[in-house]
N, C-alpha and C positions, 0 to 999 in steps of 0.2 A: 504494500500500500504506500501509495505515495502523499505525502505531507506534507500542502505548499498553501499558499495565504487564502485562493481562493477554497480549499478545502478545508481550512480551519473556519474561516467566515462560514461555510455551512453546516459545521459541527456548533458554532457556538448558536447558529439559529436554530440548530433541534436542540440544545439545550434548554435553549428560553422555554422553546414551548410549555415544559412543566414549570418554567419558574414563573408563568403570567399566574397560573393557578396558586402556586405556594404565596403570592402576593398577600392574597386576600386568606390565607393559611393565619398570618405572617404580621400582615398591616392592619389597622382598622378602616374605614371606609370615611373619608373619599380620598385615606393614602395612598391605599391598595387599589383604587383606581386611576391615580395616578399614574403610580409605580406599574401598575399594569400595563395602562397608556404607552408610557415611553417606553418599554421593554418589549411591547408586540412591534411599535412603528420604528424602533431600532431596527428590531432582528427580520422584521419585515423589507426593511430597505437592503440589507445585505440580499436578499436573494435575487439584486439588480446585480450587486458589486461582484458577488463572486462567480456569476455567471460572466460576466462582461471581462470579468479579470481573466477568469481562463480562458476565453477565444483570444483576449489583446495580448496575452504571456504564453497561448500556445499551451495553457495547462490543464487541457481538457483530461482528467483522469474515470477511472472503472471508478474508484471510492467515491469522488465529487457527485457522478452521475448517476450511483447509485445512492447517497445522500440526500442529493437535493431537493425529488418529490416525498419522499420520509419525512423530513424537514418541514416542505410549505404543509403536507399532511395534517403532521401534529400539531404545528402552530392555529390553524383552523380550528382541525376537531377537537382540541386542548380548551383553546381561547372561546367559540361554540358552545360548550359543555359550563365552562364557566357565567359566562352571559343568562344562560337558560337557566343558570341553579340560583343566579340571584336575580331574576328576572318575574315579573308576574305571571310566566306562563301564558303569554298571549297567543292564540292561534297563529296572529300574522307575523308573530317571530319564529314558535314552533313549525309551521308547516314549512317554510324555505331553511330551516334548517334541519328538518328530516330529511328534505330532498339531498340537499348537501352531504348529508353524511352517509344517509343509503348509498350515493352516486360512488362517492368513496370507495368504502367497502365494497362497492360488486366491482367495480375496478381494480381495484386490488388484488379481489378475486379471482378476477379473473384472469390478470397478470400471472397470477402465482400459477393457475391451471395451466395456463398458454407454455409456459417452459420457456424453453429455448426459442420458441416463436414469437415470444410476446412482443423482440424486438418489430414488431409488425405493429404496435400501438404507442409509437413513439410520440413522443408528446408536442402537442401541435400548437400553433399561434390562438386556437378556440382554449383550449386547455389553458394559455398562458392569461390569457384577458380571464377566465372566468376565477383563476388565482388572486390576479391581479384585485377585481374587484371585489370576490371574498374580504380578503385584507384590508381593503378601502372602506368596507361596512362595519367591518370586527372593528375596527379604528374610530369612527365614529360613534357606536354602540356603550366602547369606552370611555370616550369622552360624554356622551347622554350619559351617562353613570358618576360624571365627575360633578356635573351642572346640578343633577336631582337630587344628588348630597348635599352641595355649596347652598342649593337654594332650600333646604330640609331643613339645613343646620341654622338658615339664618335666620325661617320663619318659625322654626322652633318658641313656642310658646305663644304664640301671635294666632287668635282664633280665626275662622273661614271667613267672615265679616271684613275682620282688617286687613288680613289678607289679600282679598277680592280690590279692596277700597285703595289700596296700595298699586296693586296692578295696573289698576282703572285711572290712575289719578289723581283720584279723589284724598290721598293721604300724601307724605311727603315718602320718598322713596330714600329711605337714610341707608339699610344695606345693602342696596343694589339689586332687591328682588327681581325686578322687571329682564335685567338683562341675565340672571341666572335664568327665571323663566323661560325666557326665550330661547336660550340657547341648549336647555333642555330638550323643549319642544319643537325645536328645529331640528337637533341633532338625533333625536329621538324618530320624528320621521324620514329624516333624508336616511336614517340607516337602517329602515327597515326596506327606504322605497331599493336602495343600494344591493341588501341582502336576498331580496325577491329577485330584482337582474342579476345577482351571481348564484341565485338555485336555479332560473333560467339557462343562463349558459353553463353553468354543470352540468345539468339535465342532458344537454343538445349533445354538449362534447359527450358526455356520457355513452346515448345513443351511436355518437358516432364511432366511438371506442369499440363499441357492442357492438356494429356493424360490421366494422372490418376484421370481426375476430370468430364473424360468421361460418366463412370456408374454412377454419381450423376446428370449429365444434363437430363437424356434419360427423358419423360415424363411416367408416368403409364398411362396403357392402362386401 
């Protein structure tokens, strides 16, 4: 096995994976969403740099390439798993995130059945965006998590009344409710409307995974 920068930047982004989880283990909350924050959209960003680093250094290895979808895998379904456990349990977070993780797993799947063939479901530009944007939702999801603490902790003790009268207006706005609000409520929707487009494009890619691995299932006659 070969040990070169862009294959340590991939090793250290499957490590995160369990450490966004050990955060909230670890922190209390809105630390552990912080700290979750900056440790998925780090290890997140590395899976540009060490791909890029091995074509521009020629250090394309067998360990990188079999690292690197392990890697965006676990940062997902890790990061996923956590979102959902401190989450209300909404349909319209749960269902794009079944699809997601189903797509996973039978891919996987079916990787592992295909053998020596599998190199026939090589990972495609659909694959890459539907990563891409996964990441881009988990990140936002993060941050609705950072906002609906910030804005918890601040209205803490403040009944629905003054609350409401505060948002509206009608009160003076001394800790900055309005703009936690908002950025709750923004980040809260852009990253579900985000998470729906990438169980979308899992789904598709999926499909298309599933397709071309059709003539390798048939049985001989």
């Amino acid at each position: 096995m070969t040990w070169n920068i862009p294959n340590i930047l991939t090793t250290l982004r499957l490590l995160a994976a369990p450490g966004v989880a050990i955060m909230f283990l670890y922190f209390t909350r809105p630390w552990a969403d912080w700290f979750a924050l900056v440790l998925f959209v780090s290890a997140a960003a590395t899976d540009w740099f060490d791909g890029y680093l091995a074509r521009a250094w020629k250090q394309t290895t067998k360990l990188g390439t079999m690292l690197d979808p392990i890697a965006d895998k676990a940062m997902v379904v890790i990061a996923l798993a956590v979102i959902l456990g401190y989450s209300s349990m909404s349909p319209w977070l749960v269902l794009p995130t079944t699809v997601i993780l189903f797509r996973e797993v039978f891919v996987s799947g079916l990787r592992e059945f295909l053998g020596d063939t599998a190199g026939t479901l090589k990972v495609t530009k659909l694959a890459k965006w539907k990563t891409t944007a996964q990441m881009i939702a988990i990140a936002v999801l993060f941050a609705q998590g950072v906002f609906e603490h910030y804005f918890g902790m601040f209205a803490y003790g403040m009944d629905d009344a003054l609350v409401e009268a505060i948002l509206t207006g009608q009160e003076e706005d001394v800790n900055g409710l309005k703009w936690k609000y908002t950025g709750m409520i923004w980040c809260g929707h852009a990253g579900l409307w985000l998470l729906w487009l990438a169980a979308a494009l899992t789904a598709v890619s999926g499909f298309d995974y599933f397709n071309k691995s059709i003539p390798y299932l048939k049985d001989t006659p």
